[in-house]
N, C-alpha and C positions, 0 to 999 in steps of 0.2 A: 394482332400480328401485323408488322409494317412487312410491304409491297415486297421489299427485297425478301425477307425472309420469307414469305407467302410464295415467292419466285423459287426461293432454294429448295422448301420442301416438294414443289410443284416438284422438280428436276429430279430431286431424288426417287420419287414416287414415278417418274417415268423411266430411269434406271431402274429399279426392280420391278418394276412390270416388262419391261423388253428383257432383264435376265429373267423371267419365268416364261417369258415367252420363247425362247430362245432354248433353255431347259426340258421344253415338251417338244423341241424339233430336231435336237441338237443330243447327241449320245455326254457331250462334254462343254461347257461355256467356258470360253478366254476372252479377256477383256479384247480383242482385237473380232471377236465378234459380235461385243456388244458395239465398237467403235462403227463399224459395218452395217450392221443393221438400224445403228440412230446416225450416221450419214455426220459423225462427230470425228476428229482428230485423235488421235493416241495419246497424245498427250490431257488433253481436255478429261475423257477416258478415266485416263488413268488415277488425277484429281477426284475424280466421282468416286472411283472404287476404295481410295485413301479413306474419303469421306464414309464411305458406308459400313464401310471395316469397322471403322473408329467408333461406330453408333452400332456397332453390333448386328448388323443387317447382312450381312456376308461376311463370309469366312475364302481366302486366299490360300489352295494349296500351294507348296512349293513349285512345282509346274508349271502352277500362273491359271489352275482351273478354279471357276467362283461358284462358290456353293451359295443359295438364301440358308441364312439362318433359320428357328421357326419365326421369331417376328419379323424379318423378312419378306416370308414367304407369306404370311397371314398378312402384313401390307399390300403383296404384288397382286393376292389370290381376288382383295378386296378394290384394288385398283381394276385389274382385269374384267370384275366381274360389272363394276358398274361399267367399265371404258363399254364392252360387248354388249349388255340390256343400254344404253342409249344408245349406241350405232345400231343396233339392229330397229329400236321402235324408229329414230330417224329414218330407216333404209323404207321400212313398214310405212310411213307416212309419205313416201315416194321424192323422199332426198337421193341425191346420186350418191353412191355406195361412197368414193373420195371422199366428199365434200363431209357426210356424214360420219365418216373414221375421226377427220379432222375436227370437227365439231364435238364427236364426242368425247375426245382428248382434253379438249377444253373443259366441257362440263365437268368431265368425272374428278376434277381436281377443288372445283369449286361449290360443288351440292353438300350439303349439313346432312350425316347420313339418317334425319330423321326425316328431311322430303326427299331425298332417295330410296327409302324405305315404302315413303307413300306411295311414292312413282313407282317405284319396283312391281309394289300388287296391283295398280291401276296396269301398267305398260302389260305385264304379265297376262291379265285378263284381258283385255282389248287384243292382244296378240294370241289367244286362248291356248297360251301357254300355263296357263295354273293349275 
């Protein structure tokens, strides 16, 4: 996969993780507050959600509310869940809470889920959460 496209999927996967996060706080999601909470333009936005429509990742009422699909949602649940087990073992290893949100944003786009797998049961046990 070249750099660009490695960058677009990276983007998408950070759109449906912010609409699922957005989903569990929020009674109803509109592209104006996914634009709000990723600190993006309405227009840029609105591109994303073109995009994601088109790949089946969301669905668009007439209203303008966006639902995740299930693959979608099985993408965002699986973005989320690594983004929160590396922020929190960062936080655990006494990273400032910031620095370690932002680091793990980074990571979770980049680990092969077969060493986040490893890391998951290691991080889990040292946090003795297993």
């Amino acid at each position: 996969m070249s750099y660009i496209q490695h960058k677009s999927e990276e983007s998408l996967e950070d759109y449906l993780e912010t609409i699922f996060v957005l989903s569990r706080r929020l009674s109803a999601v509109r592209s104006i507050d996914v634009a709000n909470e990723m600190a993006f333009s309405k227009p840029s936005v609105s591109v994303a959600m073109k995009n994601l429509r088109s790949r089946g990742y969301i669905t668009v009422r007439e209203d303008g509310y966006i639902t995740l699909t299930a693959i979608g949602k099985e993408i965002a649940e699986s973005v989320y869940e690594r983004h929160t087990l590396l922020r929190d073992w960062l936080i655990h290893l006494g990273v400032n809470p910031e620095t370690a949100a932002r680091d793990a944003c980074r990571m979770e786009h980049d680990i092969t889920p077969e060493s986040y797998e490893a890391m998951k049961g290691c991080i889990l046990s040292l946090m003795g959460k297993d």
